[in-house]
Every structure is written in C-alpha cells, then in structure tokens.
N, C-alpha and C positions, 0 to 999 in steps of 0.2 A: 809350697806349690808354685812352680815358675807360671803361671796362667797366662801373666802378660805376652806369651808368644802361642798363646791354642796351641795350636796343629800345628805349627811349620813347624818345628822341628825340634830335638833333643829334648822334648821335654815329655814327664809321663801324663798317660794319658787318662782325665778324668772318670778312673771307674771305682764302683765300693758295692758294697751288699746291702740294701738298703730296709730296713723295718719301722713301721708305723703304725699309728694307733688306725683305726676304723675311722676315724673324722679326720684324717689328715693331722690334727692339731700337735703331735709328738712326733719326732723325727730320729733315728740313731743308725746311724752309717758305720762301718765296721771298712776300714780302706788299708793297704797293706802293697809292700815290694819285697821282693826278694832276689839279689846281686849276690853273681862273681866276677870276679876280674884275675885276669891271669897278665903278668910281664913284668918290666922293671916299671913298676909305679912310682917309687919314691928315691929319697936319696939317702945314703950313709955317708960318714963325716968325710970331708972334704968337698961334697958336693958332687961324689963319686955315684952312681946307677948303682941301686940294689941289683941281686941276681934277679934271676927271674924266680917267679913265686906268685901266688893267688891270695886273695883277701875276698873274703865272704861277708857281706853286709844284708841286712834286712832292717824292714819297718814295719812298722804294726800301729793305727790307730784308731779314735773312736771320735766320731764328731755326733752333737746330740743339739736339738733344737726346739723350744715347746713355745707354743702361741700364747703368748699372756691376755692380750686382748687383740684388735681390729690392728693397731700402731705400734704394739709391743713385740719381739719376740726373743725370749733367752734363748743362749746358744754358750755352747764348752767346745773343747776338745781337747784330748789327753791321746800323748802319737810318741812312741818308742825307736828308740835309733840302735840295735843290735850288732856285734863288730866281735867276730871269732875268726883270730888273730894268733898264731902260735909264739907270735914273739912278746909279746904284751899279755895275752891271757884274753880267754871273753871277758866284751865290755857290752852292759846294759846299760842307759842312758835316757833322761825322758828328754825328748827334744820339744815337743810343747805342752803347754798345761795352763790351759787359763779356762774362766769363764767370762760369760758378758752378757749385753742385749743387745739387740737389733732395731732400730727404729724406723720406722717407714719403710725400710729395706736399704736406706740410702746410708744411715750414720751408724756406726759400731762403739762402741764402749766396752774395752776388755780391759783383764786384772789376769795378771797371771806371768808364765812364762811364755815370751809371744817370739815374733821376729822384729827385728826392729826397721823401725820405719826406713832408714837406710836399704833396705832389702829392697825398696822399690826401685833404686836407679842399680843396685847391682847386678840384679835380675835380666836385664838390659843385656848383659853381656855372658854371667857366668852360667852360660846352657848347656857347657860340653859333661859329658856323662863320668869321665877320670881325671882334666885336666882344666882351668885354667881360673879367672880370679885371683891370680896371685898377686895384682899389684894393691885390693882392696885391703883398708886397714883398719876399716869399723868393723865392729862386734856381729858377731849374723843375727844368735839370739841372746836377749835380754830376759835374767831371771825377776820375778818381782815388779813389772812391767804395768804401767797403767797408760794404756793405748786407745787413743780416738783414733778413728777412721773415719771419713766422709766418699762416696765414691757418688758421682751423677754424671748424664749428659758428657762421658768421656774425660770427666776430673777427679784426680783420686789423690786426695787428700791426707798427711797420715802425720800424727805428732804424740812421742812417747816421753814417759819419766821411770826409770827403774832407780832404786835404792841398791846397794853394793852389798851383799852378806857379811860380806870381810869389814864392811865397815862396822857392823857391831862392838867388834874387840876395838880396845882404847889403842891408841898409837900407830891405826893403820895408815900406811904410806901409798898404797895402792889405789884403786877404783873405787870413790866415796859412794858417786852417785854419776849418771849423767840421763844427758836427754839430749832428742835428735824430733826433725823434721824432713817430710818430703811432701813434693806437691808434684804431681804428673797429669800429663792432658794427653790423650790421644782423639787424635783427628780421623777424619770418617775416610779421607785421602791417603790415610796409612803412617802418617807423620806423626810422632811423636817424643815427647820433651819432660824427662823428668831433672829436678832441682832437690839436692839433698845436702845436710847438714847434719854434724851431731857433736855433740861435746864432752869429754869425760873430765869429770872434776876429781883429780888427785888430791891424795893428802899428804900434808908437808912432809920435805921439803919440795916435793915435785909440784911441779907447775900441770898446768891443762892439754889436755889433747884435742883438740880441734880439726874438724874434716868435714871437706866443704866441698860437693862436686857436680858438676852435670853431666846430664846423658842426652842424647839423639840417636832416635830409632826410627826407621822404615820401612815396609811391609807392604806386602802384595799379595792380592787374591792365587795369583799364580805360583807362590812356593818362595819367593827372594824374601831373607831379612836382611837388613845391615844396622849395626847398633857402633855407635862409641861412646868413651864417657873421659872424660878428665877430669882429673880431681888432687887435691894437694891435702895433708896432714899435716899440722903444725905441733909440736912437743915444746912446752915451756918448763925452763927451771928445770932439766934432766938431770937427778942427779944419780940414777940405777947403772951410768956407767962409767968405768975410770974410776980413779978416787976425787973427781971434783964435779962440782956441778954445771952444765953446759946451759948457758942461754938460753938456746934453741934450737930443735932438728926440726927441719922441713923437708919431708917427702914428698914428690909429685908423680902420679902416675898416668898413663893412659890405657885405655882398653878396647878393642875394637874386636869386630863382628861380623861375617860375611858367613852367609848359608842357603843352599834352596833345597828343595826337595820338592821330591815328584812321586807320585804313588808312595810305595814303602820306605823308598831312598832317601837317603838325605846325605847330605855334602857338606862340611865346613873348613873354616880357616877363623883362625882366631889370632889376636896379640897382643901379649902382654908387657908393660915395660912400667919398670918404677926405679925412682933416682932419688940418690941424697941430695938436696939442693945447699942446706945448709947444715952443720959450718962447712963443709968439705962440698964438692961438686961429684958425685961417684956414681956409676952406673949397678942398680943393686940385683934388678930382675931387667931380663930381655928376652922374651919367647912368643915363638910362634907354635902354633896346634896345627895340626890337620887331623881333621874328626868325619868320619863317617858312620851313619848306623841304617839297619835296614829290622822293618819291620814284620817279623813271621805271620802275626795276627795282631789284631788290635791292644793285645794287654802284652805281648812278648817283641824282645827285640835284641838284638845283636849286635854290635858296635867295634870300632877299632880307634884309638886315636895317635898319635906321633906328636910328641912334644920335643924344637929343636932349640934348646937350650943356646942364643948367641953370644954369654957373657962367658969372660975368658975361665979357663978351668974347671967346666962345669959338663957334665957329659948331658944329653939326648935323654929322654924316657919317654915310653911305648906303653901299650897295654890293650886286651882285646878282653871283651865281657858278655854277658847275657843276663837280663833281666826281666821280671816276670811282673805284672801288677796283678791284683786284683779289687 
C-alpha cells in the first residue's frame, strides 16, 4: 500500500469489509482490486512496442489483528496478486504473507513474506498506475523476511533480514541472504526525506550487490506532490556475464515526480533514467510518463498514461485502464 501519499494521488484508496468481535478486541478485513488495462504496455525483443492488447489483474486479501493485552497486539496478513494473461497462462501468486505484533502501536515485529524496507524510499516515486520505477534495482518483496518497524512523531524506521530459498541447495551461486535498512521523517511543512540501503550477499564466485539511495518529497494541502530520489547499485565480482568475471558494474539512477490533483483529477509527469557507470559509461533507461486518472467514485477510477521512451532504438508505450477497489 503506497499510504505515504494519502489522497493526492495514484494511489488506491484505503477501503476493506471490516468484521469484529463484539469487544472490539479481534479484528479481520477482507480488502481486494480488480484491473484492466488495454495498449501497448510492454516490449518484445528489440525493444520494439507490443501490439495492442489488455492484461487483466486482481488482488485479494486478508488483514487480522487481536489484542493480547493493554501493550500487545498480533496482527498477519495474507494478500494474492492474480494475473490472466493469454500469453503466459493464469498466474496465482501470494504477494504477502507474514505474521507479527504490535507494540504500543509505535513498533512492529513481522516474520514472513513482507515488503522490504527499500519500499520506503521507492514509494516516493513509483505512484503511476502502468508505468514507471524502472531505474529501482532492489528486490520489492522479500520471502522469509524478519522485519522491524518503528513509526512515531513523523519517523519511520524500517530494518529487515531475509534467508534466500535457493540457498538451501549446496553450491548456490545466487541470492544467499541479504538485508536492507530505511529511516524516513516527514515534516508537518510537507517536507520530506527518506534514506535507504540494502545488500544482497551472493554466493561464490559472485561478489555483493549493494544499493544505497535517497529520496526528497513535497506535498500540499492543496493537491501538488513533487518526489525525487537517487541512488547507485554496485555488483562485485560479476561473473553471470561473458566468460570472465568483471570487477565491478555500478548503476546509478534518478527518479523524479511532479503531480496535482483537484477533485477527481489528477495530473502527472514522471522520469526515469538509469546508467551504467562502470566498467563502460552507457545510457540503459531514459523515460518520461505523462499519467493522468480521474475518479468515477471513491473505490473506482480510470486512467491513461504515455511512456516516451528517449534512449536510442526503443519505441514509446501507452496504455488506458479501469480499476475497481473494495
């Protein structure tokens, strides 16, 4: 849930079915979307625009919460990501799945499949409904996940550790383990500044992935956001390409954010740009959004965005949608 922007804009909007025991003390939310999208969404090889064509997505899940004592309270949830697709086949998928507790209401303690703390500064920017986050290179969510949270007085705190599946089997070369940190403040003025970090610990011969970045946001009672973030990726010990192993690849990217809305309307512009720094200098992503959506009622809305592709050989993609909460 992008929460960090409420109401201004692209983002869905906090509703669910809510059931409780008679003393308040049990809680279970039943919250759920259901999307189309119609146009040239994505790309086939060369970098070439799909025809045009629709993709059908939905969610579905279940948030639960019971009071242990005055200080105490557990809390799960268990949330489905649904994807019927003629070219791939339907895809089921659990997108989260943890449990934890709640203390004072300020500090969180989960275990599970969560988001990783990195979500906080990406959130910052990737709001648009079909397009953009393309220059982010951390992981969204983390399976196996043991997550603190701290949130108070405008500071949200957030540090995980997940364990790699694949790394069970003897001689894995891939994603052992890693862990990430974020710390963000928002200010009562509208200002705000998140700091995020995260590490993947490869196993031999590759070396570590490393991603270190900041974000600055701004916000108005009157409908204006403006968000950017930069950030750099570092790859040690590559050796998954060529037949030798490289040093070092360093990515850097930036991400920016301009949007207002007014009543139902809302407006944006977005841009994306990520570059190989090292060993080569190469320009890999360059894009601008323009995204508009407008809202029929409070849980429905209708949207268009234009994605204009500025790196060389690579065509433009569009797309128009309709989505539904409840």
């Amino acid at each position: 849930m992008r929460a960090i922007l409420s109401l201004l804009l692209f983002t869905a909007p906090a509703m669910a079915l809510t059931w409780s025991t008679d003393d308040r003390q049990q809680m279970l939310a039943f919250h759920g979307k259901i999307q189309q999208d119609f146009g040239a969404l994505g790309y086939q090889q060369g970098y070439r625009a799909e025809s045009f064509g629709g993709d059908t997505h939905a969610s579905l899940g279940l948030s639960g919460a019971g009071r242990l004592n005055e200080q105490v309270i557990l809390i799960g949830e268990l949330s489905w990501d649904l994807l019927s697709d003629s070219r791939y086949g339907d895809q089921i998928y659990s997108d989260e799945a943890w449990l934890g507790v709640r203390i004072r209401n300020e500090l969180e303690l989960t275990v599970g499949r969560s988001d990783s703390p990195f979500n906080q500064l990406r959130d910052l920017t990737d709001v648009f409904n079909l397009f953009g986050g393309h220059g982010y290179m951390a992981t969204s969510t983390l399976d196996d996940q043991i997550k603190l949270t701290w949130a108070s007085d405008g500071w949200d705190v957030r540090a995980g550790y997940a364990a790699n599946d694949a790394d069970r089997q003897d001689g894995n070369s891939g994603v052992k383990s890693q862990y990430g940190a974020s710390a963000g403040y928002q200010a009562n003025n509208g200002l705000g500044i998140v700091l995020a970090a995260e590490n993947q610990h490869q196993g031999a011969p590759n070396g570590d992935i490393r991603d270190l970045a900041l974000g600055l946001s701004y916000r108005t009672p009157g409908g204006f956001y403006a968000a950017l973030t930069r950030g750099r990726a570092d790859y040690q010990d590559v050796c998954w390409v060529g037949p030798g192993c490289i040093d070092r690849f360093r990515f850097e990217y930036w991400e920016g954010v301009l949007s207002y809305s007014y009543k139902q309307l809302a407006l944006g512009l977005g841009y994306n740009r990520l570059s190989l720094k090292q060993p080569a200098r190469e320009r890999w992503e360059d894009r601008v959004i323009l995204a508009t959506e407008y809202y029929l009622m409070p849980r429905a809305k209708v949207y268009a965005e234009y994605m204009v592709n500025r790196a060389d050989s690579e065509d433009d993609l569009y797309g128009v949608g309709l989505q539904y909460y409840f």
